[in-house]
N, CA, C and O of each residue as an XYZ file, in Angstrom:
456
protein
N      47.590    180.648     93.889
C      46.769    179.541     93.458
C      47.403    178.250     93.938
O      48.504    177.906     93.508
N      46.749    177.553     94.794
C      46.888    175.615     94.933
C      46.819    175.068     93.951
O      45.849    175.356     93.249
N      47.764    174.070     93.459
C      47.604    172.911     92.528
C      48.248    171.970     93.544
O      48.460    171.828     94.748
N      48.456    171.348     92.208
C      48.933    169.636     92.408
C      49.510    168.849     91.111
O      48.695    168.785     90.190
N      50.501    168.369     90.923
C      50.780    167.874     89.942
C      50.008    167.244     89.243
O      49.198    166.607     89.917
N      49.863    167.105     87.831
C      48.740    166.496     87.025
C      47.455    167.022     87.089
O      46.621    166.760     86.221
N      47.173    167.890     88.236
C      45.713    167.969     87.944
C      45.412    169.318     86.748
O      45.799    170.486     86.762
N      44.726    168.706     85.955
C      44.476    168.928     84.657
C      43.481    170.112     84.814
O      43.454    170.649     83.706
N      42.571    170.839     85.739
C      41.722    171.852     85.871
C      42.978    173.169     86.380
O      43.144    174.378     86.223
N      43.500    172.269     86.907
C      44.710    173.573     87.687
C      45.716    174.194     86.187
O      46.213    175.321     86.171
N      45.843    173.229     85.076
C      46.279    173.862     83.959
C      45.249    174.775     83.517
O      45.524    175.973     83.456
N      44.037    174.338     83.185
C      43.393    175.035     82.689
C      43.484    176.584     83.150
O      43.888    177.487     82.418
N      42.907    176.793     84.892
C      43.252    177.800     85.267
C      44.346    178.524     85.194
O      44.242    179.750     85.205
N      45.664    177.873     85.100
C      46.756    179.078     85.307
C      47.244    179.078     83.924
O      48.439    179.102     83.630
N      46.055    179.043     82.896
C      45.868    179.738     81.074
C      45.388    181.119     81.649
O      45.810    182.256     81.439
N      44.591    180.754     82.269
C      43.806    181.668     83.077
C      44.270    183.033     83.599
O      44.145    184.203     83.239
N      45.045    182.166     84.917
C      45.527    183.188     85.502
C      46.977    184.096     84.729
O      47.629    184.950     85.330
N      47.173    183.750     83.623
C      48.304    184.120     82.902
C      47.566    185.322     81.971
O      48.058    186.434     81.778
N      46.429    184.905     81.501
C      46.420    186.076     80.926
C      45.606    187.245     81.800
O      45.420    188.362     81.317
N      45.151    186.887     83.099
C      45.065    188.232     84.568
C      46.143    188.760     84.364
O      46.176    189.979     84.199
N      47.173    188.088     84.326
C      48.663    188.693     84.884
C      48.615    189.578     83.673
O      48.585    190.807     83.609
N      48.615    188.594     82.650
C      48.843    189.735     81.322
C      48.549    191.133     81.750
O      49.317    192.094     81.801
N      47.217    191.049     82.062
C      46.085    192.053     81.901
C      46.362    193.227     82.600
O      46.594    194.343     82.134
N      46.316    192.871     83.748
C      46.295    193.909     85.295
C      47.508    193.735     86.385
O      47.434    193.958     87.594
N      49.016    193.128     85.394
C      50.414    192.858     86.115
C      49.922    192.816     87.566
O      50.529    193.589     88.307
N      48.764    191.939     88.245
C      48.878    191.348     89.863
C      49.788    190.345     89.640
O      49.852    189.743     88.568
N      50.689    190.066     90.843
C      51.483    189.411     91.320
C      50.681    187.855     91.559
O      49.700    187.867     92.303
N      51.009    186.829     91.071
C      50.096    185.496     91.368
C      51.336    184.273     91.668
O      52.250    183.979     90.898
N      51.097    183.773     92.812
C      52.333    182.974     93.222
C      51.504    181.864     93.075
O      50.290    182.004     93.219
N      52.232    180.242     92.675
C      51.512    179.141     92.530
C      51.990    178.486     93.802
O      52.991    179.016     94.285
N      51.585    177.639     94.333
C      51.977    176.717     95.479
C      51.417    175.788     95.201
O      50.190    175.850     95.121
N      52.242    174.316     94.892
C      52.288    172.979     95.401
C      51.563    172.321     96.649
O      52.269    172.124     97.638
N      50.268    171.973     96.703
C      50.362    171.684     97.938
C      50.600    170.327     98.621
O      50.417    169.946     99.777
N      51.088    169.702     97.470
C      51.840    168.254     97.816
C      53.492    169.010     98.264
O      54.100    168.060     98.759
N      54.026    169.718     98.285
C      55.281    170.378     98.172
C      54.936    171.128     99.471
O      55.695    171.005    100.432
N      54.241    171.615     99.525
C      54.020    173.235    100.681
C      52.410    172.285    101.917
O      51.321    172.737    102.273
N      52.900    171.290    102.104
C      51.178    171.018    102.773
C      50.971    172.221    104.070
O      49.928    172.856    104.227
N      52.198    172.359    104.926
C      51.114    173.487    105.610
C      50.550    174.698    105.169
O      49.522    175.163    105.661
N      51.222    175.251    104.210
C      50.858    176.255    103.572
C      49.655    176.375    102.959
O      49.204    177.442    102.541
N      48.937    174.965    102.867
C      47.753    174.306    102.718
C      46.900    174.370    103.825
O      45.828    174.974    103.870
N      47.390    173.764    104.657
C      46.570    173.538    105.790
C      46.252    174.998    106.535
O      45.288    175.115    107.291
N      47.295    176.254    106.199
C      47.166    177.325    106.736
C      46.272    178.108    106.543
O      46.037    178.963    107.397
N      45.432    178.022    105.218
C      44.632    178.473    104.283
C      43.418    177.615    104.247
O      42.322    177.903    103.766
N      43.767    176.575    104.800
C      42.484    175.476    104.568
C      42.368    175.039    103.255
O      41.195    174.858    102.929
N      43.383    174.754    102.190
C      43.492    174.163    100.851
C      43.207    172.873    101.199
O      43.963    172.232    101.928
N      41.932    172.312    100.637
C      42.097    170.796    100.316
C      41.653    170.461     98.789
O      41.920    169.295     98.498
N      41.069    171.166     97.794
C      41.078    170.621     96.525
C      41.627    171.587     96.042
O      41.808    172.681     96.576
N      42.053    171.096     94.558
C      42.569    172.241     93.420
C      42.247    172.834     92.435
O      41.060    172.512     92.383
N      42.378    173.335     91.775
C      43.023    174.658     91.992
C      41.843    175.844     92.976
O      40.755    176.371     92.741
N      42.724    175.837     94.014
C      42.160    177.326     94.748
C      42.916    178.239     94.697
O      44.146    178.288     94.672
N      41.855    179.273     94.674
C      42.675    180.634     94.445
C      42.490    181.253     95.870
O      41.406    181.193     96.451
N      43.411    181.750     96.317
C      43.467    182.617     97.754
C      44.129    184.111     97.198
O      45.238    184.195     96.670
N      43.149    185.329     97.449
C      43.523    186.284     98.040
C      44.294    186.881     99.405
O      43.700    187.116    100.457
N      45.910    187.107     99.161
C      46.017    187.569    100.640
C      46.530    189.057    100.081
O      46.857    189.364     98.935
N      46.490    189.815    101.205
C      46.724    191.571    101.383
C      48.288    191.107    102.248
O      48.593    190.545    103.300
N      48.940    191.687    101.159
C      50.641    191.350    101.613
C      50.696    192.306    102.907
O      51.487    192.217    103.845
N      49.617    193.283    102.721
C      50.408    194.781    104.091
C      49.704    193.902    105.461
O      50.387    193.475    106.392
N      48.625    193.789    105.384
C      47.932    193.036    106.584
C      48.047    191.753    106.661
O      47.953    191.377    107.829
N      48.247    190.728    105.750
C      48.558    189.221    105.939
C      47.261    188.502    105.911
O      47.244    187.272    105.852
N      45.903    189.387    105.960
C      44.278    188.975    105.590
C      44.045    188.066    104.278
O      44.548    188.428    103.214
N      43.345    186.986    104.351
C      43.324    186.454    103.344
C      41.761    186.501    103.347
O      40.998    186.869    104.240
N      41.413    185.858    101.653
C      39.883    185.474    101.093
C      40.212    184.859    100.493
O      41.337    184.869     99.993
N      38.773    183.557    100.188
C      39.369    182.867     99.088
C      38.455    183.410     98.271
O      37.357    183.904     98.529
N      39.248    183.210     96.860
C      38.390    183.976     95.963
C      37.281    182.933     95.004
O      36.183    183.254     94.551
N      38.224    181.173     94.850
C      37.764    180.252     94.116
C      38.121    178.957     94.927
O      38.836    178.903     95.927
N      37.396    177.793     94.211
C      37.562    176.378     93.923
C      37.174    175.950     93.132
O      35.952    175.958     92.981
N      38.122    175.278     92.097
C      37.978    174.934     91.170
C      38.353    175.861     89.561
O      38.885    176.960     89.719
N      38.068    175.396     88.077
C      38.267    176.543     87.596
C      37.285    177.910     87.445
O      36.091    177.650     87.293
N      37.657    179.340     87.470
C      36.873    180.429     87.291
C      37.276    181.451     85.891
O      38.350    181.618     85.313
N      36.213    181.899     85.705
C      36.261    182.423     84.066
C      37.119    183.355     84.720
O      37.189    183.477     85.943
N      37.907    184.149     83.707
C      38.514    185.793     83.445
C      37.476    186.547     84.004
O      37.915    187.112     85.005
N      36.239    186.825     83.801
C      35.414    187.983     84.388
C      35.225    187.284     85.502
O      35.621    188.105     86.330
N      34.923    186.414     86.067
C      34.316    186.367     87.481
C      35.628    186.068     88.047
O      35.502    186.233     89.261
N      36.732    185.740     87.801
C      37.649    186.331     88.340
C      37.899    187.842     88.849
O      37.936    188.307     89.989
N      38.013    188.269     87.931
C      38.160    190.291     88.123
C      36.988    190.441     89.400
O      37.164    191.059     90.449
N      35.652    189.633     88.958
C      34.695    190.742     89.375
C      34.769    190.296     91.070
O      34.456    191.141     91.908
N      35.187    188.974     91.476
C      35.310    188.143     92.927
C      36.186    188.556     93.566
O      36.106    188.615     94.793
N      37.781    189.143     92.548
C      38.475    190.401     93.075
C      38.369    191.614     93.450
O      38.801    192.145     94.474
N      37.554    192.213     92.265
C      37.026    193.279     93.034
C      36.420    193.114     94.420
O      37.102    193.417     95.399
N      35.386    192.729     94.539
C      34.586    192.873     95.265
C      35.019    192.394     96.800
O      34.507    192.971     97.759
N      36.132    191.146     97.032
C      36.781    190.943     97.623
C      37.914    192.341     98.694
O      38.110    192.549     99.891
N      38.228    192.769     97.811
C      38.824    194.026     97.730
C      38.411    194.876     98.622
O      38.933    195.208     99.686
N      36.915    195.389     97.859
C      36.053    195.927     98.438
C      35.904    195.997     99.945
O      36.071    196.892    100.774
N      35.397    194.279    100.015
C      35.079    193.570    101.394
C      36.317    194.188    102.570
O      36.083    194.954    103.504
N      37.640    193.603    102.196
C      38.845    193.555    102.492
C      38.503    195.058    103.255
O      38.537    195.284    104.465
N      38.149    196.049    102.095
C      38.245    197.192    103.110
C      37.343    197.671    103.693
O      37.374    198.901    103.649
N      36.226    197.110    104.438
C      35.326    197.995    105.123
C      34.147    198.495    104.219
O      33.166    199.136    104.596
N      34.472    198.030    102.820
C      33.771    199.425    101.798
C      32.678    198.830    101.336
O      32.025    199.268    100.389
N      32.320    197.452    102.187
C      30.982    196.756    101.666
C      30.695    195.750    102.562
O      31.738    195.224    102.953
N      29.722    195.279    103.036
C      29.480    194.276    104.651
C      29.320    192.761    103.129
O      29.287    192.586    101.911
N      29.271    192.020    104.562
C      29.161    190.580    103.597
C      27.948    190.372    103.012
O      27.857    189.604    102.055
N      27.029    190.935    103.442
C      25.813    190.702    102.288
C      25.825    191.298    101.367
O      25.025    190.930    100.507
N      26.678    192.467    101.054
C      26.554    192.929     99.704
C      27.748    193.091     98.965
O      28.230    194.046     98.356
N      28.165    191.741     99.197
C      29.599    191.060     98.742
C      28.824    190.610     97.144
O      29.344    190.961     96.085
N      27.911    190.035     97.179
C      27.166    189.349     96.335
C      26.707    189.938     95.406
O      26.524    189.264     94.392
N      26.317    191.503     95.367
C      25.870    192.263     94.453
C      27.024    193.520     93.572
O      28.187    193.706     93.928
N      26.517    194.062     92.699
C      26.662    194.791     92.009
C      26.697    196.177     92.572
O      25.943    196.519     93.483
N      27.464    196.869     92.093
C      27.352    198.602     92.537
C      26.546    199.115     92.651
O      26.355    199.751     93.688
N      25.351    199.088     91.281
C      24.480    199.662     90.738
C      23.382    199.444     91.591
O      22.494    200.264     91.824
N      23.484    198.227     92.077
C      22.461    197.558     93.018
C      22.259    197.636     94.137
O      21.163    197.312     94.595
N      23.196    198.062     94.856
C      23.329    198.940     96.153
C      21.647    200.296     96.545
O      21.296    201.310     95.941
N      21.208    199.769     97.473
C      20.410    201.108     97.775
C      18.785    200.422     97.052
O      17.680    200.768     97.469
N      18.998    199.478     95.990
C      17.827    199.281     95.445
C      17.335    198.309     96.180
O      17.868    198.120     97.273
N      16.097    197.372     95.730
C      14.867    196.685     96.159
C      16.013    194.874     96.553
O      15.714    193.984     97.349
N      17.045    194.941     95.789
C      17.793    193.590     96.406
C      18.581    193.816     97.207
O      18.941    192.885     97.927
N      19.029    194.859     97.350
C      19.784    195.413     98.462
C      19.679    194.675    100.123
O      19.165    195.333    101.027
N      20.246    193.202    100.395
C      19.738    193.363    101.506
C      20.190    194.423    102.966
O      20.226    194.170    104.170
N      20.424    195.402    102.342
C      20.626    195.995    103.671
C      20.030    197.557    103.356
O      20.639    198.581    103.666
N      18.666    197.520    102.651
C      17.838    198.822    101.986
C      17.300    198.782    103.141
O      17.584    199.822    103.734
N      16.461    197.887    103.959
C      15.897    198.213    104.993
C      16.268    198.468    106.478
O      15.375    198.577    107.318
N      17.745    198.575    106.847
C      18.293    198.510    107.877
C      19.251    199.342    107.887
O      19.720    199.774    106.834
N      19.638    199.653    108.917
C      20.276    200.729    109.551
C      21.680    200.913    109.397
O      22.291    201.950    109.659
N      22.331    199.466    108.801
C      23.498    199.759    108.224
C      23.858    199.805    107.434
O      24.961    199.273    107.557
N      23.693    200.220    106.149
C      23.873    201.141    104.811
C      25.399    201.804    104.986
O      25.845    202.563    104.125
């Protein structure tokens, strides 16, 4: 997660991200990006708090947020991220639900890559 000193949404979130950690012990590193700016610029951080997904084995990143995000749409932007990350879902059906796969919102019910 990006912060910045004082900014008061970036507390909020890492209430947040503390009790993820609680939850599901992921590893969550904070970075400064008044402290770390390329590490910013590497990621394309310019407001705070963002949350970046990276895959430590491949070095692939997503971002997952900007700004603050609840506990569930956290989990669920991880998951699905995840997902993405592996092949196991194209970007249009980044957006949906499991269940929803194959049905009438499905955008990819009518096409050949399912």
């Amino acid at each position: 997660m990006f912060t910045r000193p004082g900014c008061e949404f970036c507390e909020s979130q890492q209430s947040i991200l503390e009790f993820f950690i609680n939850k599901y012990g992921w590893p969550v590193r904070t970075v400064d990006m008044d402290e770390y700016p390329n590490m910013a610029a590497k990621f394309d951080v310019t407001m705070t708090p963002t949350i970046i997904m990276v895959d430590k084995n491949s070095g692939k990143s997503m971002p997952i947020s900007i700004g603050v995000i609840s506990m569930s749409d956290l989990a669920l932007k991880l998951y699905r991220s995840i997902r993405y990350m592996r092949g196991e879902i194209t970007p249009q059906q980044w957006f949906m639900h499991d269940f929803e796969k194959g049905k009438s919102n499905d955008p990819l019910k009518y096409t050949e890559i399912q």
